[in-house]
VOMI-217371 format. One record per residue (C-alpha): residue in one letter; x negated, y negated, z; residue number from 1; chain. Coordinates in steps of 0.25 Angstrom, whole numbers, plus 5000, padded with zeros to 4 digits. Layout:
<A,<X,Y,Z>,NUM,A> ...
***
This chain:
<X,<4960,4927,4970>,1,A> <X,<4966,4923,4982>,2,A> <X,<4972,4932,4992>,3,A> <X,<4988,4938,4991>,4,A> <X,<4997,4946,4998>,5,A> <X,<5010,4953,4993>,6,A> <X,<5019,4962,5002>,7,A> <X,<5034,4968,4998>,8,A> <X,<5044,4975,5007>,9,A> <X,<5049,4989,5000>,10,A> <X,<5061,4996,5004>,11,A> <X,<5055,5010,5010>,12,A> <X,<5059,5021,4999>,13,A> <X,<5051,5027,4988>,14,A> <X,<5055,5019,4976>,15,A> <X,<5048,5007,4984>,16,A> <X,<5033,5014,4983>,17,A> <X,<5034,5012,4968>,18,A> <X,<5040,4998,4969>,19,A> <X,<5027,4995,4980>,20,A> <X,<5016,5000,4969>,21,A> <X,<5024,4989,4960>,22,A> <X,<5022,4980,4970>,23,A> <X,<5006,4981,4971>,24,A> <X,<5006,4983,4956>,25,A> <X,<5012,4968,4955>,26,A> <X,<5004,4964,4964>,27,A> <X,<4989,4967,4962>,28,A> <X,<4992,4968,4946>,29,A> <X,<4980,4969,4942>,30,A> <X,<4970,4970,4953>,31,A> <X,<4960,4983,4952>,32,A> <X,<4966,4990,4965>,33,A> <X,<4980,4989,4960>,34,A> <X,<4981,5005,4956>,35,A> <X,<4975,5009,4969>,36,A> <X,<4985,4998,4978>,37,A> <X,<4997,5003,4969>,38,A> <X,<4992,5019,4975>,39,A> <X,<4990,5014,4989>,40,A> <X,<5003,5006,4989>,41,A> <X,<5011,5018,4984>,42,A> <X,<5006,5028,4994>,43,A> <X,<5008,5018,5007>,44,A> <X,<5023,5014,5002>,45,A> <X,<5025,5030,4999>,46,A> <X,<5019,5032,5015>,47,A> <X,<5030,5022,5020>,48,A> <X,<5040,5027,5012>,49,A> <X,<5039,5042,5015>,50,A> <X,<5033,5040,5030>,51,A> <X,<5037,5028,5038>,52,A> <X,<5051,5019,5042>,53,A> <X,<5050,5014,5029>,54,A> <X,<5056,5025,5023>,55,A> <X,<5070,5023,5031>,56,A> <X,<5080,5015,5025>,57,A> <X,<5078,5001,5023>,58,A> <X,<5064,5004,5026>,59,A> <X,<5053,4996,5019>,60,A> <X,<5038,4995,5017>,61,A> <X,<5029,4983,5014>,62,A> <X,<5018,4983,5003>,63,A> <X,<5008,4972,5006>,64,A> <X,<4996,4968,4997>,65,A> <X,<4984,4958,5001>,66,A> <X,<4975,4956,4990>,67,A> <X,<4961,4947,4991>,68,A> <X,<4951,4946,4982>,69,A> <X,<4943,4960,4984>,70,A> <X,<4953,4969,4992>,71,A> <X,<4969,4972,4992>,72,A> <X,<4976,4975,5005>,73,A> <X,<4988,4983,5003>,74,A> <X,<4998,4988,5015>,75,A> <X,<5012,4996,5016>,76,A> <X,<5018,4991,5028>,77,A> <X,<5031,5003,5031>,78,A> <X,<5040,5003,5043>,79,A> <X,<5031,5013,5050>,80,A> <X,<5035,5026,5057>,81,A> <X,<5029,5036,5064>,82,A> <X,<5018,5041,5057>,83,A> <X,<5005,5034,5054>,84,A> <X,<5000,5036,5041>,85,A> <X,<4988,5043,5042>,86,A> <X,<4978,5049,5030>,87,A> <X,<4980,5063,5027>,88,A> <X,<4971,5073,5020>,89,A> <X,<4985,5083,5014>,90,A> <X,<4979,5095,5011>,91,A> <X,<4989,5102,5001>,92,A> <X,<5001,5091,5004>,93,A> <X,<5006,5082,4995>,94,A> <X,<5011,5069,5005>,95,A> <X,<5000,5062,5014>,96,A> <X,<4989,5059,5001>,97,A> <X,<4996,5044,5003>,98,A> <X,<4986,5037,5012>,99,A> <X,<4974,5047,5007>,100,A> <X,<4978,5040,4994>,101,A> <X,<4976,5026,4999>,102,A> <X,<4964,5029,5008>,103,A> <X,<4956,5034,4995>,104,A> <X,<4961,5022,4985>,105,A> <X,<4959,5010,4998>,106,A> <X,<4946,5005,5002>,107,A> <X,<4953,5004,5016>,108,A> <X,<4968,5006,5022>,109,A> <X,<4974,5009,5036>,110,A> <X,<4987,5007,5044>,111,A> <X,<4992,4998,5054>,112,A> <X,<5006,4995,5063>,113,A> <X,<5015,5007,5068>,114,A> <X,<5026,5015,5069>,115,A> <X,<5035,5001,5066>,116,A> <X,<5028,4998,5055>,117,A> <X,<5014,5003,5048>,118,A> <X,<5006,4995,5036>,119,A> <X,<4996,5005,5027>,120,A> <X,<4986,4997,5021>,121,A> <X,<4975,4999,5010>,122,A> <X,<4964,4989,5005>,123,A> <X,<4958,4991,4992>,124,A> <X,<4946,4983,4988>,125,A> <X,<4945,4977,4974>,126,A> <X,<4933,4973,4967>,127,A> <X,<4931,4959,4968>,128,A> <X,<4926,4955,4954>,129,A> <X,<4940,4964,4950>,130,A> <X,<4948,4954,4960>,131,A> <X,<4942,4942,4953>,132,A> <X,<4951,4946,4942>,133,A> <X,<4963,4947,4947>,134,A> <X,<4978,4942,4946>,135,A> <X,<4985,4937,4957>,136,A> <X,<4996,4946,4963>,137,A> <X,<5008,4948,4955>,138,A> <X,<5020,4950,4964>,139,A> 
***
């Protein structure tokens, strides 16, 4: 299968996390990661929503998806602020699991830009006898 990409601007409020896990859903269909990217997705567009410029009216966040044959590159690129997102091991505290989350179901992930704007990435391996079989992206 070839290589693709996908990216879709959402407005920054909470209703649009939901509306970005439908996205990747559409997206990958059927592909063997599509749970753990619909987890990751959801955690980096609840970060930028709750935690960056994104969150201020008119805000917006971009979801972005590279797919290849053996790996999916997924990114949430906010209007930045001025924290950096950063793991954190919460003891008794329910916030700050987001990117603990994404760091145990990706096979790598990182940050890059600043406080004008930051892109969260994850990359998930897939198995490449499991991406022999499947669809192209449904968007």
């Amino acid at each position: 299968m070839p290589p693709w990409r996908l990216s879709r601007h959402f407005l920054g409020r909470p209703a649009s996390v939901t509306e970005a896990r439908r996205f990747i859903t559409a997206a990958l269909g059927t592909w063997p990661v599509v749970e753990s990217a619909e987890l990751i997705v959801s955690e980096l567009a609840t970060n930028a929503v709750r935690h960056t410029a994104s969150a201020r009216f008119g805000g917006r966040f971009i979801v972005s998806i590279q797919a290849e044959r053996d790996q999916v590159w997924l990114g949430v690129t906010d209007e930045g602020g001025p924290g950096v997102p950063r793991l954190v091991r919460p003891a008794d505290d329910e916030g700050g699991r987001g990117l603990l989350l994404v760091a145990n179901l990706a096979d790598n992930w990182g940050v890059y830009g600043n406080q004008a704007g930051r892109t969260v990435w994850a990359l998930l391996k897939v198995d490449p006898i499991a991406a022999a079989a499947q669809a192209t992206p449904r968007s």
